[in-house]
C-alpha positions as CSV (number, residue, x, y, z in Angstrom):
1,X,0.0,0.0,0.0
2,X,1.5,3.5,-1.2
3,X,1.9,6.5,1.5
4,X,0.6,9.4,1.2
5,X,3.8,11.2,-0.1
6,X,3.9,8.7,-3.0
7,X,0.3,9.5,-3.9
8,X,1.2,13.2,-4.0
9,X,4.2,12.4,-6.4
10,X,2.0,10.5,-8.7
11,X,-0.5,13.6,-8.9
12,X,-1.2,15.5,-12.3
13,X,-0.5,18.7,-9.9
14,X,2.8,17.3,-8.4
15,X,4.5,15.9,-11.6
16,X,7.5,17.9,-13.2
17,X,7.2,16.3,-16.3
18,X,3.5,17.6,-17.0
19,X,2.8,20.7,-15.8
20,X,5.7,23.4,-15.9
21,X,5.6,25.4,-12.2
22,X,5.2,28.1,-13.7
23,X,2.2,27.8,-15.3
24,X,0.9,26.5,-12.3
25,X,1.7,29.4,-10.0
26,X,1.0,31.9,-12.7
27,X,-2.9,30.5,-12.8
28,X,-2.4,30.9,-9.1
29,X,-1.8,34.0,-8.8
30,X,-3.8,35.4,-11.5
31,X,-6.8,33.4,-9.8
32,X,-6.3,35.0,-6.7
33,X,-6.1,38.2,-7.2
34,X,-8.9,37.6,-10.1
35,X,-11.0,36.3,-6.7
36,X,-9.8,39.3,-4.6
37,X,-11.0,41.6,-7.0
38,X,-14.4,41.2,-6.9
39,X,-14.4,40.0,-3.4
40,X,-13.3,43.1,-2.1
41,X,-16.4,45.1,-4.1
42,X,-18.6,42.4,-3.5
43,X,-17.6,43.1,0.3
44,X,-17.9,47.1,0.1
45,X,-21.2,46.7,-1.3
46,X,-22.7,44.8,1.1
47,X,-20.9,46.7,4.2
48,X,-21.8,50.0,3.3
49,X,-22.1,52.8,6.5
50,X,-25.4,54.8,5.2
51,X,-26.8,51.3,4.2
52,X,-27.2,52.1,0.3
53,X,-25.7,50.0,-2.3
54,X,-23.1,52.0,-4.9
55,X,-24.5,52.8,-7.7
56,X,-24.6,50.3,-10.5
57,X,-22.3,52.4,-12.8
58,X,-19.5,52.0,-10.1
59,X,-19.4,48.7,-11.4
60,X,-19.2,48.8,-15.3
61,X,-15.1,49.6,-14.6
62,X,-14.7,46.2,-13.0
63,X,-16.6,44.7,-15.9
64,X,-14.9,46.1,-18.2
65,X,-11.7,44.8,-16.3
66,X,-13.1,41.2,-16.9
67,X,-14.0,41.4,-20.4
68,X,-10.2,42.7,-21.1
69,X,-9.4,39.8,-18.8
70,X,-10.9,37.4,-21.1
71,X,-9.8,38.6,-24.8
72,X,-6.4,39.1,-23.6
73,X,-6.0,35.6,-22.3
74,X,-8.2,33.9,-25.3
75,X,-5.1,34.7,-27.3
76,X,-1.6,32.8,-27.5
77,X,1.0,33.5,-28.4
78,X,1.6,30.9,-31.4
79,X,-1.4,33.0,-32.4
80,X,0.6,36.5,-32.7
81,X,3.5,34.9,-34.3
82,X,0.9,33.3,-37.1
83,X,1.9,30.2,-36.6
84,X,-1.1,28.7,-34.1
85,X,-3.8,30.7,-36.3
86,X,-4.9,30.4,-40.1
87,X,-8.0,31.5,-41.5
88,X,-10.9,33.6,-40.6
89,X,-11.8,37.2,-41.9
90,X,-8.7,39.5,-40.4
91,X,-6.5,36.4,-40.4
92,X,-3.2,36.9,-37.9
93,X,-3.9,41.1,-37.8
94,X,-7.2,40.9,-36.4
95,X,-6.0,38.8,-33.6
96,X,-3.8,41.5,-32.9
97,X,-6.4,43.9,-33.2
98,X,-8.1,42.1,-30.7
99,X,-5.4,42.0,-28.2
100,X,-4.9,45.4,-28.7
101,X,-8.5,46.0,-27.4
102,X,-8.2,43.7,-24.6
103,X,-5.7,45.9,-23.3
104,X,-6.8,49.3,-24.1
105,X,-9.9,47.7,-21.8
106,X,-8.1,46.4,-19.3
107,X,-6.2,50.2,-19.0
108,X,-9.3,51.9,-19.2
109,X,-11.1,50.5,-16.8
110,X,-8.0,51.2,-14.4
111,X,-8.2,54.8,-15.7
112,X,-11.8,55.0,-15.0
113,X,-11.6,53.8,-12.0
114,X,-9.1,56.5,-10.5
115,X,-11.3,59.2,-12.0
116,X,-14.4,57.8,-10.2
117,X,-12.6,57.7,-7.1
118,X,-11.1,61.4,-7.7
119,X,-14.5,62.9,-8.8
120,X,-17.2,60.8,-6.7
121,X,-15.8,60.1,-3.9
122,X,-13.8,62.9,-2.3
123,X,-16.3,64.1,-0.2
124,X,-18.0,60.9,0.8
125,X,-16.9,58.1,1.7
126,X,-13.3,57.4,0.2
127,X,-13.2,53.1,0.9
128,X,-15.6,52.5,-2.1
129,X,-13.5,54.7,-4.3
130,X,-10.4,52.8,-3.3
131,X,-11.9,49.4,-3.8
132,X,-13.1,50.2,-7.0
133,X,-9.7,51.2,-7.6
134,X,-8.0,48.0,-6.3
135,X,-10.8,46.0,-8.1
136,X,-9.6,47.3,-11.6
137,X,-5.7,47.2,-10.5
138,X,-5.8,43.4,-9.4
139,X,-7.8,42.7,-12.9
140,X,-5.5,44.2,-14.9
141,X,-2.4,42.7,-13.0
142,X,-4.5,39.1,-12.8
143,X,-4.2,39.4,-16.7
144,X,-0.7,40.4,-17.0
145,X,0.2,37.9,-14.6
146,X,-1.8,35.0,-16.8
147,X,-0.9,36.5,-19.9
148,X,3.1,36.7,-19.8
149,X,3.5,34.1,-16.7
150,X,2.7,30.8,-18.2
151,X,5.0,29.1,-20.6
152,X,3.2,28.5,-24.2
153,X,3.0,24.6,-24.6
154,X,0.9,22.7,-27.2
155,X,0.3,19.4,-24.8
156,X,-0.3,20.1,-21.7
157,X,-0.7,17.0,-19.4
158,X,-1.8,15.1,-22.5
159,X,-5.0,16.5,-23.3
């Protein structure tokens, strides 16, 4: 019968020759600051002082944050090369294109968020403003994090 070490060694998660470490602690990371993100506005939300909710327009920066999140990590980077991606209408330039938007997004929300925070919230409460503000900064840095952390590998644990 195998201990509980050698069980750990045979795991997908625990096996060199599978999973480079840092992929794995680049989806980490980028997870939990993703999670952080909208825990902390979830959290400011619901733990508001004069017992009214932000207004809903406090919240398109953060989803504008994840939508950047998303096109800039649906693309590889065998994709901007031109070697992972042939055919469709823009061919290799529109995935640029659309990486390009991804991060003009991502920025943007980040931008939008320090202005909200400057011109809505200096004379009330400021810890709404500055979890907005750390919303969109742990989004954007999720992304980067995801983006240029992992290592680009066709196979990955066989599938």
């Amino acid at each position: 019968m195998p201990n509980i070490l050698e069980s750990f060694q045979m795991c997908m998660w625990f096996d060199v020759n599978v999973i480079s470490r840092r992929n794995l602690l680049s989806a980490v990371v980028s997870s939990i600051l993703f999670f952080l993100a909208w825990w902390i506005v979830i959290g400011i939300a619901s733990t508001s002082k004069d017992g009214t909710a932000p207004d809903f327009s406090y919240y398109i920066c953060g989803i504008l944050g994840t939508i950047s999140f998303i096109m800039v990590n649906t693309v590889s980077n065998d994709m901007l090369n031109g070697t992972g991606y042939e055919g469709g209408i823009c061919g290799s330039n529109g995935i640029k294109i659309w990486l390009f938007t991804g991060f003009v997004l991502g920025f943007a929300s980040v931008i939008a968020s320090v202005w909200l925070l400057i011109s809505e919230f200096t004379d009330k409460s400021h810890i709404q403003g500055i979890g907005i503000v750390l919303q969109n900064f742990f989004i954007l840095f999720a992304s980067l994090i995801y983006k240029f952390g992992r290592n680009d590998e066709t196979s990955f644990g066989g599938f």
